[in-house]
SEKOLSE-696518 format. One record per residue (C-alpha): residue in three letters; x, y, z; residue number from 1. Coordinates in steps of 0.1 Angstrom, whole numbers, plus 2048, in hexadecimal, padded with zeros to 3 digits. Each point is the difference from the previous one (the first is absolute). Layout:
SEKOLSE-696518
<"ALA", <X, Y, Z>, NUM>,
...
end
This chain:
SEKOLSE-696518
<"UNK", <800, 800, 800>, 1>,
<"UNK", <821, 819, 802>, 2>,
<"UNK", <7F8, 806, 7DC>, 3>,
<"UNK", <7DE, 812, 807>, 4>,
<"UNK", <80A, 80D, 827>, 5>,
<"UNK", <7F9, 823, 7F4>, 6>,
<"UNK", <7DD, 7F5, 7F5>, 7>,
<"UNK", <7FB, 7F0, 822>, 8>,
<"UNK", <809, 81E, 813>, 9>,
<"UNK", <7E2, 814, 7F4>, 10>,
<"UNK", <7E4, 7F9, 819>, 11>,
<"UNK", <7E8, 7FB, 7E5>, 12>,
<"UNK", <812, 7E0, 7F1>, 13>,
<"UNK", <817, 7EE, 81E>, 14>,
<"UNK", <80A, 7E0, 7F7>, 15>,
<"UNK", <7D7, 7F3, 7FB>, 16>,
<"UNK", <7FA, 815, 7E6>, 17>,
<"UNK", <822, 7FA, 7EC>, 18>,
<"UNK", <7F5, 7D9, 805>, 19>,
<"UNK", <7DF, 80A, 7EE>, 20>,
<"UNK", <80F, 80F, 7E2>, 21>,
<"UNK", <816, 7E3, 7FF>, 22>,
<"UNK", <7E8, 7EA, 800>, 23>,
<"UNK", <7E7, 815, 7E7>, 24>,
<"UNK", <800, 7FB, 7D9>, 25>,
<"UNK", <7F4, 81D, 7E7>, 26>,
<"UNK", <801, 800, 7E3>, 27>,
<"UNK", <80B, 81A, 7E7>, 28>,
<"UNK", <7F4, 802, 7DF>, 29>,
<"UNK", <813, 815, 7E5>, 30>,
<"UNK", <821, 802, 802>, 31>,
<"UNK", <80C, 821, 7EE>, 32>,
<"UNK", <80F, 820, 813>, 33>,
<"UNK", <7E2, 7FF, 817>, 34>,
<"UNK", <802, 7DA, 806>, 35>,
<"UNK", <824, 7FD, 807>, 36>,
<"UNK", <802, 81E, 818>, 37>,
<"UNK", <7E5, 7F4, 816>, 38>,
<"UNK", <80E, 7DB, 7FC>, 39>,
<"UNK", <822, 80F, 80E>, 40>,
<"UNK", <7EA, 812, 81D>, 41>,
<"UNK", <7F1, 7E1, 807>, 42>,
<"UNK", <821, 7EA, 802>, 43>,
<"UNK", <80F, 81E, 819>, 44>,
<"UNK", <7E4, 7FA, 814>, 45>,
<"UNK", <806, 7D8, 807>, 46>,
<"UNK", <7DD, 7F5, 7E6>, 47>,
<"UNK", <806, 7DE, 805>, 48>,
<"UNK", <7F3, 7F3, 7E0>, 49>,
<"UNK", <7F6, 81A, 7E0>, 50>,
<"UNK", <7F3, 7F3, 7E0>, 51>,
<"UNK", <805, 813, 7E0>, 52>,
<"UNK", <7ED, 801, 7E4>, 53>,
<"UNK", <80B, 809, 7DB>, 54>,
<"UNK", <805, 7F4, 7DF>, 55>,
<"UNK", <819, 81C, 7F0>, 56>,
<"UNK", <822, 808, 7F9>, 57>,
<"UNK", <814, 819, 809>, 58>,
<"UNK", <803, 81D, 7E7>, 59>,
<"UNK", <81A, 81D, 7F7>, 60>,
<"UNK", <7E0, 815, 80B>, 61>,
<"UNK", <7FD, 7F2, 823>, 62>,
<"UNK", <823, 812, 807>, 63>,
<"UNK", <7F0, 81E, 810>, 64>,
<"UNK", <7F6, 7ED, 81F>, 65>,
<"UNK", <811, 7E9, 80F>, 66>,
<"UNK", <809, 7E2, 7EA>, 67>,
<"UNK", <827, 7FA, 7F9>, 68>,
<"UNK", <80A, 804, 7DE>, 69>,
<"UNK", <818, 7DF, 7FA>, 70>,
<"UNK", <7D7, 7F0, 809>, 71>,
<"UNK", <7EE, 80C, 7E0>, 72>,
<"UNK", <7F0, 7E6, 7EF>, 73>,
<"UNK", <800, 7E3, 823>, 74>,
<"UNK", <7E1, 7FE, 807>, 75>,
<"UNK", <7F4, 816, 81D>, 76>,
<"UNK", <7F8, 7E9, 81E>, 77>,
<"UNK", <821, 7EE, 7FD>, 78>,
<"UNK", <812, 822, 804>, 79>,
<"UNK", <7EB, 806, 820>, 80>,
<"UNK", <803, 7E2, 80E>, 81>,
<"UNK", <823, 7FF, 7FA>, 82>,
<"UNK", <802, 820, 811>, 83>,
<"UNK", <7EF, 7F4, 820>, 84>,
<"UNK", <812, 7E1, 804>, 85>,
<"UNK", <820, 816, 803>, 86>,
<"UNK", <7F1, 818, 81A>, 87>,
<"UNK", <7EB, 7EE, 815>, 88>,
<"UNK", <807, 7DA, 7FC>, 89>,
<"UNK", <7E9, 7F8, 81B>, 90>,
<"UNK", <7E1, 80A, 7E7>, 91>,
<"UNK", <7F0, 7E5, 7EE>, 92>,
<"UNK", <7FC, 80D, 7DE>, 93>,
<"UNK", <7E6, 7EE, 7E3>, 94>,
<"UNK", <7FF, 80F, 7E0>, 95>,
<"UNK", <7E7, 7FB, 7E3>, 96>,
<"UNK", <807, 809, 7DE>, 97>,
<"UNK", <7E0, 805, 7F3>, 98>,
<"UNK", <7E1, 813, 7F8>, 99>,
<"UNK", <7E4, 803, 81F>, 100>,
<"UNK", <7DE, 7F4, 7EF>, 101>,
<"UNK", <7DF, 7F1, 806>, 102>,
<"UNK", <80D, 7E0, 7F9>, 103>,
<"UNK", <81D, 7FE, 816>, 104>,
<"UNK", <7FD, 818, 81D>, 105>,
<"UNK", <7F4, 7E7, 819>, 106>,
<"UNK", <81C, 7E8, 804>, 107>,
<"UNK", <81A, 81F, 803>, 108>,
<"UNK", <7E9, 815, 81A>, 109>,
<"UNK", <7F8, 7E7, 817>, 110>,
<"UNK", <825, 7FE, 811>, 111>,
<"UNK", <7FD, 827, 80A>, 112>,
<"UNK", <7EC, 816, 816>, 113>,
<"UNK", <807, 81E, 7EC>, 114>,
<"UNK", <802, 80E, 7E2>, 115>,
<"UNK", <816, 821, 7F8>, 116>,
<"UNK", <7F3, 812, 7DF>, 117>,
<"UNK", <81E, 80B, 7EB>, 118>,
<"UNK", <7F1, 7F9, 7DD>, 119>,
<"UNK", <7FE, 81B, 7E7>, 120>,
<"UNK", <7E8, 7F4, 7E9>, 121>,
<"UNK", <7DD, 810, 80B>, 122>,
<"UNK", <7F0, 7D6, 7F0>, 123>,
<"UNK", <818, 7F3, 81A>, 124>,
<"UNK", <7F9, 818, 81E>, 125>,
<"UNK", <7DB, 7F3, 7FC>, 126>,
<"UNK", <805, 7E1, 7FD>, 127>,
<"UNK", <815, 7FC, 81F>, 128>,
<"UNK", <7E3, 815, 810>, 129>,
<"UNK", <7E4, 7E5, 7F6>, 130>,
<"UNK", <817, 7E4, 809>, 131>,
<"UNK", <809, 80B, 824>, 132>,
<"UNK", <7DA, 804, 807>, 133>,
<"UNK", <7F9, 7E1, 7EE>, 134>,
<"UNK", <81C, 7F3, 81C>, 135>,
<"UNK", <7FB, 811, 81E>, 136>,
<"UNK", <820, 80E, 7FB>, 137>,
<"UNK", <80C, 820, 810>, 138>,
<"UNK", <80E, 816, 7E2>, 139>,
<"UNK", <819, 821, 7FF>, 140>,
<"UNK", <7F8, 811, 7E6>, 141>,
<"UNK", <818, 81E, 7F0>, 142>,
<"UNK", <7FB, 811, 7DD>, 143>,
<"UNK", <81A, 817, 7F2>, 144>,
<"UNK", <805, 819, 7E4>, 145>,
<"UNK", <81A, 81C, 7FA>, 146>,
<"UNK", <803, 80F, 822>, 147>,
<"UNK", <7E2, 7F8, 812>, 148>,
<"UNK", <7F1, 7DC, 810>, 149>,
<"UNK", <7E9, 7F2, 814>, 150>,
<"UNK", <7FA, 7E4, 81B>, 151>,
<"UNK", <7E8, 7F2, 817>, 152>,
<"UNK", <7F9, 7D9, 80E>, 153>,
<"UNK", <7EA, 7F0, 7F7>, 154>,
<"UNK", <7ED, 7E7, 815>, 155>,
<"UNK", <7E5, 7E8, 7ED>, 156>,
<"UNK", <7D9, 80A, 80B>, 157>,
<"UNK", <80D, 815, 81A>, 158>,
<"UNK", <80D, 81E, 7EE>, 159>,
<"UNK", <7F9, 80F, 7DE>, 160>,
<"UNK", <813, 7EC, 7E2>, 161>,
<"UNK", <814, 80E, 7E7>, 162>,
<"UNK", <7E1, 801, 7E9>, 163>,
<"UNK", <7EC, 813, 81A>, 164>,
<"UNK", <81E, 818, 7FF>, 165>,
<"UNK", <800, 804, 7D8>, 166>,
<"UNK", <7D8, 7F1, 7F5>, 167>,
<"UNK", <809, 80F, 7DA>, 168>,
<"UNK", <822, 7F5, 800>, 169>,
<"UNK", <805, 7F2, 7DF>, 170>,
<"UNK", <816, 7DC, 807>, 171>,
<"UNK", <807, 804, 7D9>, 172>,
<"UNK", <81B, 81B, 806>, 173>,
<"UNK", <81F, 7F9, 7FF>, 174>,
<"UNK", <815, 813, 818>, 175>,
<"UNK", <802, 825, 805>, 176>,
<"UNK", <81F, 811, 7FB>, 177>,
<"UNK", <81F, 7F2, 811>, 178>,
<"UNK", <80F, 80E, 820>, 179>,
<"UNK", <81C, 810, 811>, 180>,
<"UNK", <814, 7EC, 816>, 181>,
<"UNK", <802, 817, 81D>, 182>,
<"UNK", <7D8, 7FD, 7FD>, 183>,
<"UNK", <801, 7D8, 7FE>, 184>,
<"UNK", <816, 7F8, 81D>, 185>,
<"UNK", <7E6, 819, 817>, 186>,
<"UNK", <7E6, 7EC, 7FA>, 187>,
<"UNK", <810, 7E2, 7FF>, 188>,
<"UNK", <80E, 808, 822>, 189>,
<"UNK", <7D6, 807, 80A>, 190>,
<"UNK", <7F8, 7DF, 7F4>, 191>,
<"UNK", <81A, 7EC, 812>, 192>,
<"UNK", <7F4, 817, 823>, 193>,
<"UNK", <7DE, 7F2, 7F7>, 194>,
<"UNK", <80C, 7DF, 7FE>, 195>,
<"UNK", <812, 7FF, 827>, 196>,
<"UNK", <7E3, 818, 811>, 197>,
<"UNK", <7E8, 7E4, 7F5>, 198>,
<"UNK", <814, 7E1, 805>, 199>,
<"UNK", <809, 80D, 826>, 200>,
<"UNK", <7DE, 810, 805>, 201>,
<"UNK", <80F, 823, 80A>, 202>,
<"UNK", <7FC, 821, 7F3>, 203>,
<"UNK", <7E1, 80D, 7ED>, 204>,
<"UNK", <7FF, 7F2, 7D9>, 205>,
<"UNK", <7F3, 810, 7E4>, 206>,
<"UNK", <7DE, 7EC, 803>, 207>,
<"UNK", <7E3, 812, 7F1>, 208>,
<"UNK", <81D, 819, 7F8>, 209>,
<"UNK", <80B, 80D, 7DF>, 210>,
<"UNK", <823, 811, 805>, 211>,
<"UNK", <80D, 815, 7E0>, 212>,
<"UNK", <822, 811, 7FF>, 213>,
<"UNK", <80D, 818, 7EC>, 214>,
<"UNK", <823, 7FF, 7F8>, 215>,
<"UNK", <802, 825, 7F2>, 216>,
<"UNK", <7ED, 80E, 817>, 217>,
<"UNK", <80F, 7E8, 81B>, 218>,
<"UNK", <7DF, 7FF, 80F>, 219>,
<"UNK", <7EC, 7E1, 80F>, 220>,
<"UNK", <7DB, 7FF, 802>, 221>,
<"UNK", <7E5, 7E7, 80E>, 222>,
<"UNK", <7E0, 7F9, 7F7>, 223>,
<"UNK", <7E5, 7EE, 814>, 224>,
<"UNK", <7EF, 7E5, 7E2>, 225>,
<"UNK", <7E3, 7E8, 808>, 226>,
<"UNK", <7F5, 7E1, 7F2>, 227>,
<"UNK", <7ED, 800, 7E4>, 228>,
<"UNK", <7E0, 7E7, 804>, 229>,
<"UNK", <7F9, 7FB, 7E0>, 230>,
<"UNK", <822, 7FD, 7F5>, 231>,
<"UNK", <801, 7E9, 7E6>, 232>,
<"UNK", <820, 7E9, 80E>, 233>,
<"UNK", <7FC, 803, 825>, 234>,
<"UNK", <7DA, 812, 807>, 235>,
<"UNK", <7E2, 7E4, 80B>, 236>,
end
């Protein structure tokens, strides 16, 4: 435990709650700028087992996060889980190289107790939404663009789902513009304090919350959001 001692001195964790997020599996889906960052947040904080999700390579254009460039073209969850076996050996790491969908979502979800959004396709994003209420799952979700993102947690027919958020979201877009990585690793660092305020039960999370930041204005804002109850993926 000498590896995590300054973890256990805050009064909030102690040694039970760095034995909880050893013992807790979550599972990250994307594994782009956004993915990676909050997989090496995750690792830091003693995760004991993390999934990760993605079927791409690493491209010249993925240098403007975090992504080494003697990696292009290995496919992204090798490189990160490569990277966490050199930090933080004592993380169990599981990678699948494919594409979440209807057909195969079940065998892969079932292992983990959360889900961390870091997609940046909007078809993916609601997707993942309608699987973790299908599931029961707890999901982060973060969306990004230029300077500006968003997050909140949600919890299946307890708070509002990502389609009560967005009801006209169109799932056929395609991504919004990309963003900076000064703005990626905030949110990704949200995302991963989502993940230990809920494992360890401390803290207030950003239930029924949507927070928004904006990188040029370097402003944060929250917004109270309510279920939906005819929402079409999570309303009666």
């Amino acid at each position: 435990m000498n590896r995590y001692s300054r973890n256990i001195l805050i009064k909030e964790i102690g040694e039970e709650g760095q034995e909880k997020l050893l013992n807790s599996r979550v599972l990250v889906c994307g594994c782009g700028g956004l993915g990676l960052t909050v997989i090496a947040n995750l690792a830091a904080l003693g995760i004991g087992h993390i999934g990760i999700v993605d079927d791409d390579v690493i491209d010249i254009n993925n240098m403007n996060k975090i992504h080494k460039t003697e990696k292009v073209k290995r496919h992204k969850t090798e490189t990160a889980k490569e990277f966490v076996e050199s930090f933080n050996p004592d993380v169990d790491v599981k990678e699948y190289k494919i594409r979440l969908d209807e057909k195969n979502y079940e065998k892969i979800v079932k292992d983990y107790e959360i889900l961390v959004d870091c997609f940046d396709l909007y078809n993916s994003k609601f997707l993942l939404n309608s699987i973790a209420v299908k599931t029961g799952k707890t999901l982060i979700h973060a969306g990004l663009t230029e300077f500006y993102g968003q997050v909140t947690t949600i919890v299946p027919h307890k708070t509002p789902c990502l389609r009560c958020i967005l009801p006209d979201g169109n799932v056929n877009v395609k991504r919004l513009k990309d963003a900076v990585s000064p703005a990626v690793t905030q949110i990704a660092s949200i995302e991963a304090m989502e993940v230990i305020k809920y494992i360890l039960k401390i803290g207030t999370t950003l239930e029924n919350t949507l927070l928004t930041y904006n990188g040029l204005k370097m402003e944060f804002k929250k917004q109270s959001i309510k279920r939906n109850p005819d929402c079409p993926i999570c309303g009666k």
